[in-house]
C-alpha positions in Angstrom: 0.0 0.0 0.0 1.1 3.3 -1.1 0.7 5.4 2.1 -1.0 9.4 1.8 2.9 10.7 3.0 4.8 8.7 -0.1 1.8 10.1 -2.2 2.4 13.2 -0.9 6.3 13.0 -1.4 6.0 11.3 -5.1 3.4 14.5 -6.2 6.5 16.9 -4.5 8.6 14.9 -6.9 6.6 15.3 -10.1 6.3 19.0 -9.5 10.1 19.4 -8.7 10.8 17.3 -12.1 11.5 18.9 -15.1 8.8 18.9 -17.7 11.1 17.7 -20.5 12.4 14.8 -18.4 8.6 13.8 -17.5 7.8 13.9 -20.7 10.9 12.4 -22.9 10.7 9.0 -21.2 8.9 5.4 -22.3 6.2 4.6 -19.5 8.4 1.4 -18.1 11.7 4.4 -17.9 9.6 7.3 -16.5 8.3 4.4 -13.8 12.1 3.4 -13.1 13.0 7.3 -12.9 10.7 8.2 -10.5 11.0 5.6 -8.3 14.5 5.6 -8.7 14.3 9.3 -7.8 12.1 8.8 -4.7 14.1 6.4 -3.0 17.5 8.8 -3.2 15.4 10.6 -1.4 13.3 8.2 0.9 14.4 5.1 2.1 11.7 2.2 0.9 11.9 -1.5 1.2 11.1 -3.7 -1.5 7.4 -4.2 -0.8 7.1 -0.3 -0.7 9.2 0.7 -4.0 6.8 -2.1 -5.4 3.5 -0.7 -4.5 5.0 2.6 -5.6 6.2 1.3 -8.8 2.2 0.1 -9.3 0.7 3.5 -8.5 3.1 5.6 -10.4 2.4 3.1 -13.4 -1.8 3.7 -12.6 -1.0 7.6 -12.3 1.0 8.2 -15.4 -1.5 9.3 -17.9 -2.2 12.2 -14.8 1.5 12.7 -14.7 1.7 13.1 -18.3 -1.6 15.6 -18.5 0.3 17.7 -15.9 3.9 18.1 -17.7 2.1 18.4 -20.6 -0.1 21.4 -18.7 3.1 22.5 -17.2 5.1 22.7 -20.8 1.7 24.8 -22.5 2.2 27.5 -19.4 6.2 27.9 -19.5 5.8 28.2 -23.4 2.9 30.5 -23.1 4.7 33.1 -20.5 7.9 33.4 -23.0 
């Protein structure tokens, strides 16, 4: 089980990412980046980085929408 304080901490992450990196990776690589990422900065066991490694994969269409939203605002203030 994903817990609401590693939800928090992995929504921190996306909005601290770069949108270019969000968006430049495969599904399977942007799953392994982010979890990757979140575990530099929170220690996880195995169980844990897998339950992650599941929600990140059911969230990444949202993760997507919001780089992509994220990429049409920077672009738009220039």
């Amino acid at each position: 089980m994903v817990t609401p304080n590693m939800m928090r901490q992995l929504w921190a992450l996306v909005e601290s990412t770069q949108v270019t990196t969000l968006l430049q990776f495969e599904d399977s690589d942007l799953v392994q980046f982010l979890v990757k990422r979140f575990r530099a900065q929170q220690s996880i066991d195995a169980q844990d980085a897998r339950n992650l490694d599941t929600y990140i994969q059911s969230k990444l269409p949202l993760i997507r929408d919001l780089a992509a939203d994220r990429n049409s605002v920077n672009q738009g203030s220039h």
